[in-house]
C-alpha positions in Angstrom: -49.0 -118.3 30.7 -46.5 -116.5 33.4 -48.6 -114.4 36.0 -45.6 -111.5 35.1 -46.9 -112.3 31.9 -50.9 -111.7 32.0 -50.1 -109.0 34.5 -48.2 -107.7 31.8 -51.0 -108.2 29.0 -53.1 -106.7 31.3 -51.3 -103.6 31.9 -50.5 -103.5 28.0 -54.4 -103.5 27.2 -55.5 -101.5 29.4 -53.1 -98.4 28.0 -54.2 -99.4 25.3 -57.4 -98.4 25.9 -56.7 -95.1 27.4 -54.8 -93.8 24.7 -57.4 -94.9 22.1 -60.0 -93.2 24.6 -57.3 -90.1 24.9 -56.8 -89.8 20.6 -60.6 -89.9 20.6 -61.1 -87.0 23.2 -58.3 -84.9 21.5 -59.7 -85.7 18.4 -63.5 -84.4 19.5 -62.1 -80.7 21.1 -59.9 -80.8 17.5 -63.3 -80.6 16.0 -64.7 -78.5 18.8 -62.0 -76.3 18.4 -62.2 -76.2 14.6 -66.0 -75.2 14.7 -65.5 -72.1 17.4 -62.9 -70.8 14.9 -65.0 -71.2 12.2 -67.4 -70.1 14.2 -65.8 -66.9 14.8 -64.1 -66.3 11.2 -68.1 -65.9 10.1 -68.7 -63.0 13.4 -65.2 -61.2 12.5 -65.9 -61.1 8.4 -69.7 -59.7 9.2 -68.7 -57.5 11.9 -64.9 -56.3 11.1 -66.2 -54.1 8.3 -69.2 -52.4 10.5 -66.5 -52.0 13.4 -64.4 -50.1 11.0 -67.1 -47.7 9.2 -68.0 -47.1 13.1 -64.4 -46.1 13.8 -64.2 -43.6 10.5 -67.7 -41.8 11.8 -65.8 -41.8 15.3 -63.1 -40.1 13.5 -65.6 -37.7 11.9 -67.2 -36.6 14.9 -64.2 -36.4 17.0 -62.6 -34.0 14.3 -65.5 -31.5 13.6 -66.8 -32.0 17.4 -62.7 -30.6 17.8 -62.5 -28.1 14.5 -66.2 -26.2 16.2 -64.7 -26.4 19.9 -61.6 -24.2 18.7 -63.6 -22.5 15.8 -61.0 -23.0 12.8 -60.2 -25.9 11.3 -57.2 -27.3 12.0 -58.3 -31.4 11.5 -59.4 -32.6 8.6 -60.6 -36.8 8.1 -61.6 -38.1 4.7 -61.8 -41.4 3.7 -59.9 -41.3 0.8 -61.3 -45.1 -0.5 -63.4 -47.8 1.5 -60.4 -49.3 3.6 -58.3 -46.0 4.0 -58.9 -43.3 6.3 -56.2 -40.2 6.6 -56.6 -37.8 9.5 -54.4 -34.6 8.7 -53.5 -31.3 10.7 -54.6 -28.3 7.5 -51.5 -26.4 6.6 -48.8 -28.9 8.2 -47.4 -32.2 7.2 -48.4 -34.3 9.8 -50.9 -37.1 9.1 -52.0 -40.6 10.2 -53.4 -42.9 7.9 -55.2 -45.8 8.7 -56.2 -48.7 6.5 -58.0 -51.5 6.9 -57.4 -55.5 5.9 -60.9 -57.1 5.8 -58.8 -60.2 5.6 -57.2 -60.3 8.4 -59.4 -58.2 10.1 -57.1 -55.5 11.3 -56.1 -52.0 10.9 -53.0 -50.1 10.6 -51.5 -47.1 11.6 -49.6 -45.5 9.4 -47.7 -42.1 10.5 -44.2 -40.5 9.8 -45.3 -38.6 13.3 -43.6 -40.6 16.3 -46.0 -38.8 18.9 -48.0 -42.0 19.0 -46.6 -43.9 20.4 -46.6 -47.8 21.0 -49.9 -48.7 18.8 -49.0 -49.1 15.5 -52.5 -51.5 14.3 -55.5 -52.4 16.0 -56.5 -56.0 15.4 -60.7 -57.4 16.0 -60.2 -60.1 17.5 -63.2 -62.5 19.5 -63.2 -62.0 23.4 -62.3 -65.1 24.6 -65.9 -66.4 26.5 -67.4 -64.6 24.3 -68.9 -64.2 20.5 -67.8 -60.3 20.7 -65.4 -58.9 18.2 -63.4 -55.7 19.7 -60.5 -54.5 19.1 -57.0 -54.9 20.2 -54.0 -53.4 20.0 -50.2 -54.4 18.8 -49.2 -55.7 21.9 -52.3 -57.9 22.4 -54.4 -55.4 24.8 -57.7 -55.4 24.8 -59.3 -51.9 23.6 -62.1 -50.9 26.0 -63.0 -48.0 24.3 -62.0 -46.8 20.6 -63.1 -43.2 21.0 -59.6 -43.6 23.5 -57.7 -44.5 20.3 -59.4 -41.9 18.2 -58.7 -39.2 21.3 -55.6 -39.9 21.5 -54.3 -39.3 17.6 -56.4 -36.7 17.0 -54.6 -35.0 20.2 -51.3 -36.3 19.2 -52.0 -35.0 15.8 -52.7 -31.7 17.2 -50.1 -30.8 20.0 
């Protein structure tokens, strides 16, 4: 045998080796990967629905808190089935319906009223480094604070 040749062998071997080491590495985070989103399908499908029904009493406060601050009611929120939730100004035609996909774990915004803007559905979503659900909106920003979200509709709603 040729030195070029059991150079060669050598060489050929040895890649070998790291690209059977490489497919198993990729193949553990696969797996890794695979169990975290699993993982995290479980968190969003207990706590998407809880995250919601907070967001509706949100919605409920926020509008009475508002109704008793100018003493006449001019908001009204009713959940008008499990997943839906309409916020309306009385005595005008301007409403924002929201409704809620416990499949997909998001909400939409639905409103014939262009005052809101650039949110059209909030998504739950898992922080990355974390096992926290929050929400997010369309354009893949994280949410800090709901009661923002709610704020703002209820005062688009109402100007």
């Amino acid at each position: 045998m040729s030195d070029w040749s059991e150079q060669h062998a050598k060489r050929f071997l040895r890649k070998q080796e790291e690209d059977r080491k490489k497919a198993e590495k990729d193949a553990e985070a696969a797996i890794t990967r695979d169990k975290k989103f699993v993982r995290e399908q479980e968190i969003l499908q207990k706590r998407s629905p809880d995250m919601w029904s907070d967001l509706c009493d949100l919605f409920a406060v926020e509008c009475k808190d508002f109704n008793s601050a100018v003493r006449q009611d001019v908001v009204s929120c009713k959940q008008t089935s499990a997943n839906i939730l309409e916020i309306s100004r009385i005595g005008e035609k301007l409403n924002v319906t929201l409704s809620f996909d416990p499949q997909t774990n998001s909400i939409k915004i639905h409103s014939l009223y262009d005052g809101l803007g650039d949110v059209k559905r909030l998504d739950i979503k898992i922080e990355s480094e974390t096992s926290d659900p929050r929400f997010w909106d369309d354009a893949g920003r994280l949410v800090p604070d709901p009661a923002a979200i709610v704020q703002r509709i209820i005062e688009q709603i109402t100007s």
